[in-house]
C-alpha positions as CSV (number, residue, x, y, z in Angstrom):
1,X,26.4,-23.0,-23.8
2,X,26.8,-21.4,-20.8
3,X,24.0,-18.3,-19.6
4,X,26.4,-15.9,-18.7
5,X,27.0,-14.7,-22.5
6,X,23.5,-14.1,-23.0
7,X,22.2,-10.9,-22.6
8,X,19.8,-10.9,-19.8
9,X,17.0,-9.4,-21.4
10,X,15.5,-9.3,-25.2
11,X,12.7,-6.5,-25.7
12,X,9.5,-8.1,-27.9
13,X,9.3,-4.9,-29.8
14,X,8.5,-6.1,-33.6
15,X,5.6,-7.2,-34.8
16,X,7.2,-10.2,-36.4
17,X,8.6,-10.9,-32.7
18,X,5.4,-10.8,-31.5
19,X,3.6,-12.9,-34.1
20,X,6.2,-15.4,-33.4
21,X,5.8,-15.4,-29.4
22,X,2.0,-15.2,-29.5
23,X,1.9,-19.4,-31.0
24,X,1.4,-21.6,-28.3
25,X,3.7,-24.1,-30.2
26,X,6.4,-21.7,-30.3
27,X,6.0,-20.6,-27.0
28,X,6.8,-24.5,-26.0
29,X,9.8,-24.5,-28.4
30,X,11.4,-21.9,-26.1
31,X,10.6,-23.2,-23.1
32,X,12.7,-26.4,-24.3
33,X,15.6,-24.0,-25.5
34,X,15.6,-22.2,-22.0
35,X,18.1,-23.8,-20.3
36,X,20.0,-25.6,-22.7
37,X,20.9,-25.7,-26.2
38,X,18.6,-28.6,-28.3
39,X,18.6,-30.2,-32.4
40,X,15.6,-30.2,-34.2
41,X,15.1,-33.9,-33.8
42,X,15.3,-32.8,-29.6
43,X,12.7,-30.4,-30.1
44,X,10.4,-32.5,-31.7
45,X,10.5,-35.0,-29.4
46,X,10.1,-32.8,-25.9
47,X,7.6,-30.9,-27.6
48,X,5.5,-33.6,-29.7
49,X,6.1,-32.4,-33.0
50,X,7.2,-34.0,-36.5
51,X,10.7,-32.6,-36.8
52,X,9.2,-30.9,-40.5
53,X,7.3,-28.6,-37.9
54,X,9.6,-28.1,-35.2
55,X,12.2,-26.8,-37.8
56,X,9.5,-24.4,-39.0
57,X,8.7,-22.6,-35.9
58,X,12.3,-22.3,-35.1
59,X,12.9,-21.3,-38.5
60,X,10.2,-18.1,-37.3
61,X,11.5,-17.7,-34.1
62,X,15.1,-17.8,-35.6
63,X,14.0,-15.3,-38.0
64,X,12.1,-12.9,-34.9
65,X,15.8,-12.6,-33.3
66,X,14.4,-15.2,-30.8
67,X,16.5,-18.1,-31.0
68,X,19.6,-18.7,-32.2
69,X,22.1,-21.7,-33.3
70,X,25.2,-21.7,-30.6
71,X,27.1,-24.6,-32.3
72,X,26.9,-27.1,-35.1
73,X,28.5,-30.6,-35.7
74,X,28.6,-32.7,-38.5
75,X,26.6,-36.5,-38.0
76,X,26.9,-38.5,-41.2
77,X,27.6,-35.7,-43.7
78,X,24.9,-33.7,-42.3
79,X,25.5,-30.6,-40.0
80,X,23.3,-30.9,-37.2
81,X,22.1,-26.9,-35.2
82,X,21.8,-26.4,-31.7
83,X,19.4,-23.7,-31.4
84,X,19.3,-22.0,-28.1
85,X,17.4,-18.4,-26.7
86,X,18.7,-15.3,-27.5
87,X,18.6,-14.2,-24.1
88,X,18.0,-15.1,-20.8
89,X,14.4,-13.8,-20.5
90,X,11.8,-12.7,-23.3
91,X,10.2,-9.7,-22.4
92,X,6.5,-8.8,-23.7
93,X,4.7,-5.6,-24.2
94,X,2.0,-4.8,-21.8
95,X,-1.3,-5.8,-23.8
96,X,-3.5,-2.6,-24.4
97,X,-6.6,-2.3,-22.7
98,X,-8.9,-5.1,-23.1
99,X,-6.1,-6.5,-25.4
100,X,-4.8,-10.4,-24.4
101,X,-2.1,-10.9,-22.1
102,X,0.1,-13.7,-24.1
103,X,1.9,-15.0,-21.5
104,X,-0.9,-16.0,-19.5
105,X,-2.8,-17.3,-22.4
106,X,0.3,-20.0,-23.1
107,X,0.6,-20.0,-18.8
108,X,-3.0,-21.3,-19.0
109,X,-2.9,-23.4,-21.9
110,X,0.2,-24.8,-20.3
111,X,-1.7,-25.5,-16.5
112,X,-4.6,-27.5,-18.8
113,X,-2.4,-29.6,-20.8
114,X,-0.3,-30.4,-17.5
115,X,-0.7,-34.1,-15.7
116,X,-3.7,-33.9,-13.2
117,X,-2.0,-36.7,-11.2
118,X,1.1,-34.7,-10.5
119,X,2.2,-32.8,-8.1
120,X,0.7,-29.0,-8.9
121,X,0.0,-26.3,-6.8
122,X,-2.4,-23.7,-8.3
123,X,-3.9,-20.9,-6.2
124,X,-5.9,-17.8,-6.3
125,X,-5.7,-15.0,-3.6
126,X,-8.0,-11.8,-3.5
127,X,-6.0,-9.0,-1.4
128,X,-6.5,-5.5,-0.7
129,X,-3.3,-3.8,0.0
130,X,-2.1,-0.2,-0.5
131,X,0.0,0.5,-3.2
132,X,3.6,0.1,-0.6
133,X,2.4,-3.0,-0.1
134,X,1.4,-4.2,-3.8
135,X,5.1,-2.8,-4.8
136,X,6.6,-5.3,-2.5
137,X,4.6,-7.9,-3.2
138,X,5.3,-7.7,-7.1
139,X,9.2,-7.4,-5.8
140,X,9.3,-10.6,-3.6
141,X,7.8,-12.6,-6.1
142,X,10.0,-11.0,-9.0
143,X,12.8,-12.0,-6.7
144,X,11.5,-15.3,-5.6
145,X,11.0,-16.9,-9.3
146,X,14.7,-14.8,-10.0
147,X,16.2,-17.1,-7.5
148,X,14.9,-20.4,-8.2
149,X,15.5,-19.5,-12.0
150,X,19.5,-19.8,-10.7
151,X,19.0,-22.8,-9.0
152,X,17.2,-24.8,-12.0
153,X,19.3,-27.4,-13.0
154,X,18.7,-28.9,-16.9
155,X,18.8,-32.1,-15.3
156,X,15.7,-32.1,-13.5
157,X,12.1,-32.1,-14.7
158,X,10.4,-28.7,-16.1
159,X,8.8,-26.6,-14.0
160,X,6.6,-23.6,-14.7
161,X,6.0,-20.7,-12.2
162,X,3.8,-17.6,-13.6
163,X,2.1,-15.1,-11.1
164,X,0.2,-12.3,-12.2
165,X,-0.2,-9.2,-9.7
166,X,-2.8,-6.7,-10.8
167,X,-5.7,-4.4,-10.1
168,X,-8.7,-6.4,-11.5
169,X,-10.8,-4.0,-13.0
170,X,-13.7,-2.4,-11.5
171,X,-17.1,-3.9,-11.3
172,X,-18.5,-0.7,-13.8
173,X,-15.2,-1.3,-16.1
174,X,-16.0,-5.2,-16.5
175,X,-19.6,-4.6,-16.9
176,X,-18.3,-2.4,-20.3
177,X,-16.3,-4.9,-21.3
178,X,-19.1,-7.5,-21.6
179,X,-21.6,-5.4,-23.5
């Protein structure tokens, strides 16, 4: 199925949509469906799933606008679905104050179940720039992981990139969070 008929963007905006992207499981599902079409039975296996599970969080993602079946086939007397994203990216909400970020929840979830013997590179920088300068920042790397999103190829193994660009909050602010 090729990515140019897929509208670039879908908006998380229900609550059913977000119920369905906040499940780590699900979140996995879709990271399978990201670059190509897949069965049930393909699901389950890239994922680790029984195929009785795998067809109930697509079912949910299906139903949340999500996901979507691109083609079907017939194998023994049975039609077989190819489920595929709705779009090319998912976009989330910005949590509320103190609220959790989903996407870095599944990002860090993701990093811990990841091989330790592979090749991973995981890093942490604390900057102080003025707000010009943050702007870019967020627009480089916007544009960096939009580039190498055209270049993936289905072919080759997964690989995740997530960044997260933000003010941390002050030390009076975190101190009020923890009481």
């Amino acid at each position: 199925m090729p990515t140019d008929d897929l509208p670039e963007a879908l908006h998380v905006t229900t609550d059913e949509q977000l119920r369905a992207v906040s499940n780590l499981t699900r979140h996995r599902i879709m990271a399978v469906l990201r670059f190509e079409p897949s069965t049930i039975t393909q699901i389950a296996e890239r994922v680790g799933l029984a195929k009785g599970s795998s067809s109930y969080h697509v079912r949910l993602l299906e139903r949340a606008g999500l996901v979507k079946v691109v083609r079907t086939r017939k194998v023994r007397g049975v039609t077989e679905r190819y489920y595929a994203m709705a779009a090319r990216a998912i976009v989330l909400p910005d949590p509320g104050e103190g609220g959790p970020d989903v996407l870095m929840r599944h990002a860090v979830a993701d990093l811990e179940a990841a091989p330790t013997d592979g090749a991973r590179h995981v890093r942490m920088a604390h900057l102080r720039l003025t707000e010009e300068q943050f702007a870019e920042l967020g627009a480089r790397l916007q544009a960096l992981a939009d580039e190498y999103r055209e270049l993936s190829d289905p072919s080759l193994p997964d690989a995740s990139l997530v960044f997260a660009l933000f003010h941390p909050a002050s030390r009076e602010q975190a101190e009020g969070h923890a009481k």
